[in-house]
C-alpha positions as CSV (number, residue, x, y, z in Angstrom):
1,X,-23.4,-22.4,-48.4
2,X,-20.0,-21.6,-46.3
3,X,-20.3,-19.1,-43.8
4,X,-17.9,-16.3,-44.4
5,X,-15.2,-16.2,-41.7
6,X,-15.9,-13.3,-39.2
7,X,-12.9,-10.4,-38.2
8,X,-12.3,-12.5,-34.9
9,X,-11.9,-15.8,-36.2
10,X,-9.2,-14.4,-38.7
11,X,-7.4,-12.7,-35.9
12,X,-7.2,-15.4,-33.7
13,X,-5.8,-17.6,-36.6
14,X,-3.2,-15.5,-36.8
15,X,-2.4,-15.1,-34.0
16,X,-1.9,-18.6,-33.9
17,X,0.1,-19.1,-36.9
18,X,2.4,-16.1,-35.5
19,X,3.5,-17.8,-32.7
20,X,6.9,-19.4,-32.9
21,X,6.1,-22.2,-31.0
22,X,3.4,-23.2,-33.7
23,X,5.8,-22.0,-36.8
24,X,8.3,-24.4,-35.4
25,X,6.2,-27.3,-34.7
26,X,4.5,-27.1,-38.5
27,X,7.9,-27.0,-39.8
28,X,9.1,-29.8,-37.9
29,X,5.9,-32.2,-39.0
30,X,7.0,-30.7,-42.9
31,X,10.6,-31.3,-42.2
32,X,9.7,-35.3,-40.8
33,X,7.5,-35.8,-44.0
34,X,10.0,-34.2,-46.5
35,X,12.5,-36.3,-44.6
36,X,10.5,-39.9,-45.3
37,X,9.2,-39.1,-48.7
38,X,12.4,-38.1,-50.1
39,X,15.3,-39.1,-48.1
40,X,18.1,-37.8,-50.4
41,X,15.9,-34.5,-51.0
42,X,16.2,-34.3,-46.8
43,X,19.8,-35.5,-46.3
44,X,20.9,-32.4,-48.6
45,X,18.6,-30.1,-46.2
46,X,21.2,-30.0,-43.6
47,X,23.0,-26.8,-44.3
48,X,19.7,-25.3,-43.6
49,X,19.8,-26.4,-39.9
50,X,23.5,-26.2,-39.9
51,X,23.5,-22.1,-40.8
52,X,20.8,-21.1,-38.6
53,X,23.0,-23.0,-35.7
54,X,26.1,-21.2,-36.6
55,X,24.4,-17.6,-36.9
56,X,23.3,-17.9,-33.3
57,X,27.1,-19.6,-31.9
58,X,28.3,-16.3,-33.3
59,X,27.2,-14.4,-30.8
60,X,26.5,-16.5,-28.1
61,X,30.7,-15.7,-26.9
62,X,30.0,-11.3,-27.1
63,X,26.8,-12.0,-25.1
64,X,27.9,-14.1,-22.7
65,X,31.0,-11.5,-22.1
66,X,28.5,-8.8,-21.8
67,X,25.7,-9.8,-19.9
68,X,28.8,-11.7,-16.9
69,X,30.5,-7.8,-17.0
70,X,27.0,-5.9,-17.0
71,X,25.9,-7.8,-14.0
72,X,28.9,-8.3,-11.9
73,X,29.3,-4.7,-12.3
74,X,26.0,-3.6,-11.2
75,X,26.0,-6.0,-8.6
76,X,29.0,-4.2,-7.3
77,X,30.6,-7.1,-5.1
78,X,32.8,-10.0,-6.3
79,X,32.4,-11.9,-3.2
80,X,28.6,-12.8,-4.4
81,X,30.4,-13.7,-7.6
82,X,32.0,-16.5,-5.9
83,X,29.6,-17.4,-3.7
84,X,27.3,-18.1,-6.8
85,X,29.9,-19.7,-8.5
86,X,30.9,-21.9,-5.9
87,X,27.1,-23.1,-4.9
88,X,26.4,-23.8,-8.9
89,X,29.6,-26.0,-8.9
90,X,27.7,-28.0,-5.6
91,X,24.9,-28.5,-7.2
92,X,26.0,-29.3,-10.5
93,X,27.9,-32.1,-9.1
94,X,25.1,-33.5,-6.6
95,X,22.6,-33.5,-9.6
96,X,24.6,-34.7,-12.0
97,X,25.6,-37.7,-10.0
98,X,22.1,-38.3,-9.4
99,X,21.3,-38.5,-13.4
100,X,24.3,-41.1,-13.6
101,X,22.5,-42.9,-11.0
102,X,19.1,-43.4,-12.3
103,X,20.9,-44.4,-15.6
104,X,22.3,-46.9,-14.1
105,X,19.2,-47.9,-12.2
106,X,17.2,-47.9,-15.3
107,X,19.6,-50.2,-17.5
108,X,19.7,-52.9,-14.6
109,X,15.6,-52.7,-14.4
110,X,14.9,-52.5,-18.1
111,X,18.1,-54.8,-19.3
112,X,18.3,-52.8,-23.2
113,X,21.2,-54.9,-24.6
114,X,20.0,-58.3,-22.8
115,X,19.4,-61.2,-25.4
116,X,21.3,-59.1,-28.6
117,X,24.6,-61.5,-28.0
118,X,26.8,-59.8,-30.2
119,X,30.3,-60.5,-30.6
120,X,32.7,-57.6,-30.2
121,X,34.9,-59.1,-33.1
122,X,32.5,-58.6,-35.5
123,X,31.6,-54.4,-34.9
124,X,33.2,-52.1,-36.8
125,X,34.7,-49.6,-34.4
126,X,36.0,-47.1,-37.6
127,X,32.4,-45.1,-37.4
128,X,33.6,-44.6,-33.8
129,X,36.7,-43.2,-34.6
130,X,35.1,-41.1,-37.4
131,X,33.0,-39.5,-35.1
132,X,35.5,-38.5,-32.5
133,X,37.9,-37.3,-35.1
134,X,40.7,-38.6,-32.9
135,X,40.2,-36.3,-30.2
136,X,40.7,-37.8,-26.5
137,X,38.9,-36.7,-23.4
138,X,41.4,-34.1,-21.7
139,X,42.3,-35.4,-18.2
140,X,42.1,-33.3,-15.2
141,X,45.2,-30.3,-15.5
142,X,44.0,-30.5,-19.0
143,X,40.9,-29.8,-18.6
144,X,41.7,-27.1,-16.1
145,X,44.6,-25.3,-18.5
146,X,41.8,-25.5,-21.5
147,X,40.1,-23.1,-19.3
148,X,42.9,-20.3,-19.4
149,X,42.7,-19.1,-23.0
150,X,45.9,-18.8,-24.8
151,X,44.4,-15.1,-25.8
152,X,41.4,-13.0,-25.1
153,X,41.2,-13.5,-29.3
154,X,41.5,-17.1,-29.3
155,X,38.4,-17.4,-26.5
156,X,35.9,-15.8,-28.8
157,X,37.0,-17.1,-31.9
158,X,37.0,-20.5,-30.9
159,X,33.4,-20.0,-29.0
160,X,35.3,-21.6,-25.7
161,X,32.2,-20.4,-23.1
162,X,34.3,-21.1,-20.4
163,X,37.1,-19.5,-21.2
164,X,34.9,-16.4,-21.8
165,X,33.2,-16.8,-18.9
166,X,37.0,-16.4,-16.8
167,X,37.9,-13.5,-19.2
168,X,34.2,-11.8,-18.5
169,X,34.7,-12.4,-14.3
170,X,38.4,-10.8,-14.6
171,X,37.3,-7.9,-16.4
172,X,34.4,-7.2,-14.4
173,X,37.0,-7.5,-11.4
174,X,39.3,-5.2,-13.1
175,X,36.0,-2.4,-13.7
176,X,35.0,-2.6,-10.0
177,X,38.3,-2.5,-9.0
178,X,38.9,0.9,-10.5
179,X,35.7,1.8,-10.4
180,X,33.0,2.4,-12.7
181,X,32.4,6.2,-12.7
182,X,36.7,6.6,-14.0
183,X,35.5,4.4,-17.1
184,X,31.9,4.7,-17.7
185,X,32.5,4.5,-21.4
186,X,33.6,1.3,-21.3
187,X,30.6,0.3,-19.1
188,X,28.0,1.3,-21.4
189,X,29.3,0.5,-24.3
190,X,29.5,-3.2,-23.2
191,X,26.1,-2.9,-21.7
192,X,24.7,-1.2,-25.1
193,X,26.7,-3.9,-27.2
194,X,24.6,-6.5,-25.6
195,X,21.1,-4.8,-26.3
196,X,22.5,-4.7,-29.9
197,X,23.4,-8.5,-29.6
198,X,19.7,-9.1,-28.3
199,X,18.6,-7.2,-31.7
200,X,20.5,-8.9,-33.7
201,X,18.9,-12.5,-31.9
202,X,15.5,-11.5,-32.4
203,X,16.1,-11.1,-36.5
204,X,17.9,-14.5,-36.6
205,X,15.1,-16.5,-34.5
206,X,12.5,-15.4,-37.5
207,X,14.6,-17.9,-39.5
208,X,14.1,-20.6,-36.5
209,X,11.4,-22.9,-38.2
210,X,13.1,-23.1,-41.9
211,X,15.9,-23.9,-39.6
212,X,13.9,-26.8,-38.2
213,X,12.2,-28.0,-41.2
214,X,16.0,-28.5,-42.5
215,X,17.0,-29.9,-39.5
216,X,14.3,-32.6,-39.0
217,X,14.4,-33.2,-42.9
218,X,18.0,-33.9,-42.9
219,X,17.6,-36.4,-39.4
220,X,14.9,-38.8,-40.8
221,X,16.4,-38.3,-44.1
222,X,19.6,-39.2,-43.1
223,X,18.6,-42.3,-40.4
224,X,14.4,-42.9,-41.4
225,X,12.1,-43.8,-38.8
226,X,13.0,-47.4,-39.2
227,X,16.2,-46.7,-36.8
228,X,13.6,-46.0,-34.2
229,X,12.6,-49.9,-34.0
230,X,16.4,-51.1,-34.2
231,X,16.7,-49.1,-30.2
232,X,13.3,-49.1,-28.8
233,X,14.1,-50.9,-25.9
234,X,17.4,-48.4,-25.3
235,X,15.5,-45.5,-26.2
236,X,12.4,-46.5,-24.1
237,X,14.4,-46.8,-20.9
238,X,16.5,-43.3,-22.2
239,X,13.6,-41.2,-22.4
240,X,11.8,-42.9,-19.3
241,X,14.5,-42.2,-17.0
242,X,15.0,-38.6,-18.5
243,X,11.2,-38.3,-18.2
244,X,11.4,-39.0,-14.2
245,X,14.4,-36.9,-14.2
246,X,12.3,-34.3,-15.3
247,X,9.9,-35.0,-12.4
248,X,12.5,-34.9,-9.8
249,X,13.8,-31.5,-11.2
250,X,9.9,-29.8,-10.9
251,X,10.2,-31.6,-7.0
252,X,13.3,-29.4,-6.6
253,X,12.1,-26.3,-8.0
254,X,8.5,-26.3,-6.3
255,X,10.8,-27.7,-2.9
256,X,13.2,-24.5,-2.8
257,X,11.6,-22.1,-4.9
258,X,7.6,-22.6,-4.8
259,X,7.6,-22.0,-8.9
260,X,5.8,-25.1,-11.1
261,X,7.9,-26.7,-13.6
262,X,4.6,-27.2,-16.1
263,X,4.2,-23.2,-15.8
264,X,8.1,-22.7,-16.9
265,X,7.6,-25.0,-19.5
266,X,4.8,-23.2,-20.5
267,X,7.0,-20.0,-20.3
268,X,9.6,-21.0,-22.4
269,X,7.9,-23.4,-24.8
270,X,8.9,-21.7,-27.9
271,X,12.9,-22.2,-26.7
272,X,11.9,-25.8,-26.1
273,X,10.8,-26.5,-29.4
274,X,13.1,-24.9,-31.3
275,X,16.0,-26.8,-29.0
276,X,14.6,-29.8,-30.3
277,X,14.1,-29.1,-33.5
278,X,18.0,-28.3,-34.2
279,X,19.0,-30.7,-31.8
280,X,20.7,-27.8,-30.1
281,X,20.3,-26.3,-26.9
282,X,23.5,-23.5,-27.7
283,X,20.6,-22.1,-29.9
284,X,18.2,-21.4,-27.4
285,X,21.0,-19.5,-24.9
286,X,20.1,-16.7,-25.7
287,X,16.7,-16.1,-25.4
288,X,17.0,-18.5,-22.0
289,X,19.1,-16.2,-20.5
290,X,16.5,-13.6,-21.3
291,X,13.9,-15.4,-20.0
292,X,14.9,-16.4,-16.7
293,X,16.0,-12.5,-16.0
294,X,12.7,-11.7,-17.2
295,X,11.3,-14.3,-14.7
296,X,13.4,-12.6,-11.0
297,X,17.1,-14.1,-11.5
298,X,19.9,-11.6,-11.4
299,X,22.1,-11.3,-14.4
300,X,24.8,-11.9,-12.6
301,X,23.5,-15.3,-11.6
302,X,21.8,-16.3,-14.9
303,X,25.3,-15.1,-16.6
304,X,27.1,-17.9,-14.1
305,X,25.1,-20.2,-14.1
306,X,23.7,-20.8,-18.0
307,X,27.3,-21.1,-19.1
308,X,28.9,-22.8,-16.5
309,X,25.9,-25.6,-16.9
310,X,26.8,-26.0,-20.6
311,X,29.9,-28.0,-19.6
312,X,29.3,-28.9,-15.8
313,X,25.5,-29.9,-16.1
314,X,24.8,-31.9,-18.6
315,X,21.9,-34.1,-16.8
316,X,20.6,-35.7,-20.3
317,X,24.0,-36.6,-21.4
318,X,24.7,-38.2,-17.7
319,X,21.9,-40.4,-18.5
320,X,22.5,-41.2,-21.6
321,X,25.8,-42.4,-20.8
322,X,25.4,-44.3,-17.8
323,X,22.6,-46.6,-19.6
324,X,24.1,-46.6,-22.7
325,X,27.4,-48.2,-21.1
326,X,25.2,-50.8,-19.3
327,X,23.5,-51.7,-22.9
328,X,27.1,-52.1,-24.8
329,X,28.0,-54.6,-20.9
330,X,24.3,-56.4,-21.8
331,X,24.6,-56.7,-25.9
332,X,28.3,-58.0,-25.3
333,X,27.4,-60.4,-22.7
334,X,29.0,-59.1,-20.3
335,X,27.5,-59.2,-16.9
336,X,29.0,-56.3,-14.5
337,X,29.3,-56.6,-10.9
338,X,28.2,-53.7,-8.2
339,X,31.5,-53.2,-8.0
340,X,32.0,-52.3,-11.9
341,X,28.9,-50.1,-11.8
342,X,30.0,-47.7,-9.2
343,X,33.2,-47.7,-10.8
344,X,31.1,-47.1,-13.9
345,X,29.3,-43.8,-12.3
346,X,32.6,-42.9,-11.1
347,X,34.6,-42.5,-14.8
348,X,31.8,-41.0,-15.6
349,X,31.9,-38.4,-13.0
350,X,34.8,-37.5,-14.7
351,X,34.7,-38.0,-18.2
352,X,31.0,-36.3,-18.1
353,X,32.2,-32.8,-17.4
354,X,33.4,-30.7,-20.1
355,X,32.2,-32.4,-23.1
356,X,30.5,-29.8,-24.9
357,X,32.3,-28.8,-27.7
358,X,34.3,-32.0,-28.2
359,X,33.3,-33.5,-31.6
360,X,31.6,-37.1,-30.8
361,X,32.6,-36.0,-26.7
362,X,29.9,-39.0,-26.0
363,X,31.8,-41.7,-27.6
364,X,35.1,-40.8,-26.5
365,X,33.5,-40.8,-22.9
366,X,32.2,-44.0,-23.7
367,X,34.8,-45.5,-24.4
368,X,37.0,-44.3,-21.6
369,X,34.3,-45.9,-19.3
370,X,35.0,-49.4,-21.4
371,X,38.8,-49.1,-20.8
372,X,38.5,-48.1,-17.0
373,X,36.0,-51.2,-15.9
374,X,37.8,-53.5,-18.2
375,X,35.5,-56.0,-19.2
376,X,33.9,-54.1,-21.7
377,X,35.1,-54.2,-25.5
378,X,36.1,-50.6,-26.5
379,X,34.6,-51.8,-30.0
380,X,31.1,-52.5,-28.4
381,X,31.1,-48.8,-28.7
382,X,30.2,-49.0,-32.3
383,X,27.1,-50.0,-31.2
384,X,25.9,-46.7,-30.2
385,X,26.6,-45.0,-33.9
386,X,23.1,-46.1,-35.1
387,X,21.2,-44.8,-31.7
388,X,23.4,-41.9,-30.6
389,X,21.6,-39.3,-32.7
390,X,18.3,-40.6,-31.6
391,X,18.9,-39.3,-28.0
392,X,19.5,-36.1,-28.7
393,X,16.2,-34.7,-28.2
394,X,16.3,-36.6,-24.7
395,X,19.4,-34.9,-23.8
396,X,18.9,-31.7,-25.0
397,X,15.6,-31.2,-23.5
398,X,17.4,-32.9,-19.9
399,X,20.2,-30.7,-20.4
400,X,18.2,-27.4,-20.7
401,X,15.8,-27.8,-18.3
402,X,18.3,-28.8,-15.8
403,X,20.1,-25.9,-16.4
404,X,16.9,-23.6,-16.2
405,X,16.2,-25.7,-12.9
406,X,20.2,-24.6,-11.6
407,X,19.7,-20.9,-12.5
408,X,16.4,-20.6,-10.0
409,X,17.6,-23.0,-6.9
410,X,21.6,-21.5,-7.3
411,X,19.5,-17.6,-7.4
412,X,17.4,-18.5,-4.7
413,X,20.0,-20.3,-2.3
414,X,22.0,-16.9,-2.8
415,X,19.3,-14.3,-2.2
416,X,19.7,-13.3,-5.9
417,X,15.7,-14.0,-7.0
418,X,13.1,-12.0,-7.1
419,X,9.9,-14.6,-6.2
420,X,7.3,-12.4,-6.6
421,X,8.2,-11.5,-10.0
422,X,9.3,-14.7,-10.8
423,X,5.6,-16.0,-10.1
424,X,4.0,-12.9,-12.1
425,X,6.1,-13.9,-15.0
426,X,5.3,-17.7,-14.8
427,X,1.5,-17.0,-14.3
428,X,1.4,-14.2,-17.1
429,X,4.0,-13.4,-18.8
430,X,2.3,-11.0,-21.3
431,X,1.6,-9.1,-18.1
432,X,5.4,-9.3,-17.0
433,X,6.7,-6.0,-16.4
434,X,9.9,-5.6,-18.9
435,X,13.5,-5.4,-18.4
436,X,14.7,-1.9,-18.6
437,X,18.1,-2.9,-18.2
438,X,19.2,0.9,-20.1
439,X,17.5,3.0,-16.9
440,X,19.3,0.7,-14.4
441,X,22.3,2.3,-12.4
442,X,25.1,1.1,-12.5
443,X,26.9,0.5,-8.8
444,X,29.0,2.9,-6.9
445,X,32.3,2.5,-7.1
């Protein structure tokens, strides 16, 4: 005869099934099954993911503004501002550069494309062109004006974080320079319009796993698991490298901030999840940039940093590109000097930054590497349609946790973490004391 199920079994079941972490990965399993059983069932799914993703990139721009104001504000100077700033930029750049690296080092250890001998006259490059919708990668005073919004309107409608970001900084310069006790109106209501943004974050993440179950029903769906085999020498090395790359960034954060990568993770495993199971890490901004206050970095540093990273420290995509372009030089036949590769890491230096936002940004980066060395067909980039979508999990996961990774070494380096909490939080963060951001003072002016 079954034994009944005691009080405390039942509670601890659901406490289980109430953690978003769990909902997400039960959904994703559902989603992966839904997605092989019936393909065209899954391929219709992706809406589902699609809507979730957009209800969070509504507010991502308001909370962005808010939080950069709120904390410049409070932290009443400017010159930290740029001092932050300035060191993120550093270390975005020397990090980043790294990841092109080991991309490179892995594609000349693991050879992905050797043996394939394809010729370039036979690939279809209109996929490629479908993807990129035309667009070109901006060069540098491009890229530079794209950062000046036309209009504080046209920054938020278009979701442009950068441009937010500069419109946030000025303002924030503007409130300290007249001072915050002649408009302290206008400080708390930006200050209480980000708690109500926070609200408003915390209903929409109770529709995060139907959001993944669409999401990974619509992927395998739309590509099956058989697309796994075609690229499981690329996306062996991918997700190699990005694994050691994720070794090297715990190094660095245990080597200038004594915290353990495997307790962060632990920390923010619910954002991690969900990040992969949308294929998004713009959904997870949010609550990151909660977490990482919770856990001793200033808002004004987290509110520099998170953003800025979304276009300036995109480790996972560095990776990812920098192999990728070897695989297209292997599967082609084409052998490319030492010469070509540092020329290689170079473009990409370049054409790396900025690309979030671009539609199919890593082809059109691709394929202004292929142009630059010259010996690589621009139309070998059509072999990347069938494997692109594959790395995303890679490069989201890269991306993110690099960014994380930024937010405590750029805080430390500047004297803006607190350590002690940081390791409370990390070791317990039930027992975490909260954020009580609406009894903080704001600074004298």
């Amino acid at each position: 005869m079954a034994q009944p199920t005691s009080p405390v079994q039942r509670g601890r079941v659901s406490r289980v099934l109430s953690s978003l972490f769990v909902q997400v990965l039960i959904a994703a399993v559902i989603g992966i099954a839904v997605g092989h059983f019936w393909p065209e069932f899954g391929g219709a799914l992706k809406p589902i993911g699609d809507g979730f993703i957009r209800l969070i990139k509504m507010v991502i721009a308001p909370l962005i503004f808010c939080v950069v104001v709120v904390g410049i504000a409070k932290a009443g100077d400017m010159r930290s501002v740029g001092r932050i700033g300035l060191k993120a930029l550093i270390y975005f750049e020397v990090v980043t550069t790294a990841a092109l690296a080991l991309g490179l080092v892995a594609g000349n250890l693991v050879q992905p494309g050797a043996g394939l001998n394809i010729d370039p006259a036979t690939l279809d490059a209109s996929g490629v062109t479908a993807k990129t919708h035309g667009e070109q990668m901006p060069g540098p005073a491009e890229f530079v004006l794209h950062m000046i919004p036309e209009s504080a309107v046209a920054a938020f409608a278009d979701n442009e974080l950068l441009q937010v970001l500069l419109l946030a900084v000025l303002f924030a310069a503007g409130l300290l320079h007249i001072g915050i006790g002649r408009a302290p109106q206008v400080f708390a209501f930006i200050e209480q319009t980000g708690e109500i943004i926070f609200k408003i974050i915390g209903y929409v993440m109770r529709l995060a796993p139907i959001a993944v179950f669409g999401s990974m029903a619509y992927l395998i769906g739309q590509y099956g698991l058989s697309s796994l085999s075609t690229y499981a020498t690329l996306i062996g090395a991918c997700y190699g490298a990005a694994l050691l790359f994720c070794v090297v960034l715990g190094v660095l954060l245990k080597a200038f901030t004594g915290l353990s990568i495997l307790k962060f993770l632990r920390y923010t495993r619910e954002e991690f999840a969900l990040a992969v199971g949308t294929a998004s890490s713009e959904v997870v901004m949010p609550r990151i940039m909660e977490k990482l206050e919770r856990a001793g970095c200033r808002r004004e540093a987290v509110g520099l940093v998170i953003p800025t990273g979304y276009s300036f420290n995109l480790d996972g995509a560095s990776i990812y590109l920098s192999l990728a372009t070897l695989f297209m030089a292997q599967a082609v036949g084409v052998d490319l000097t030492i010469g070509q590769q540092i020329t290689v890491v170079l473009v990409l230096i370049l054409t790396s930054k900025g690309m979030a936002g671009i539609p199919g940004s890593a082809f059109i980066a691709l394929s202004a590497t292929a142009s630059a060395v010259g010996v690589i067909p621009v139309a070998a980039v059509a072999l990347m349609l069938g494997a692109d979508r594959i790395m995303d999990t890679m490069r989201v996961v890269t991306n993110l946790l690099g960014n994380c990774v930024a937010t405590f070494i750029v805080s430390k380096w500047d004297g803006a973490l607190d350590r002690d909490r940081a390791v409370a939080t990390l070791a317990d963060p039930a027992s975490a004391p909260p954020l009580r951001r609406e009894e903080d003072e704001p600074a004298k002016a």
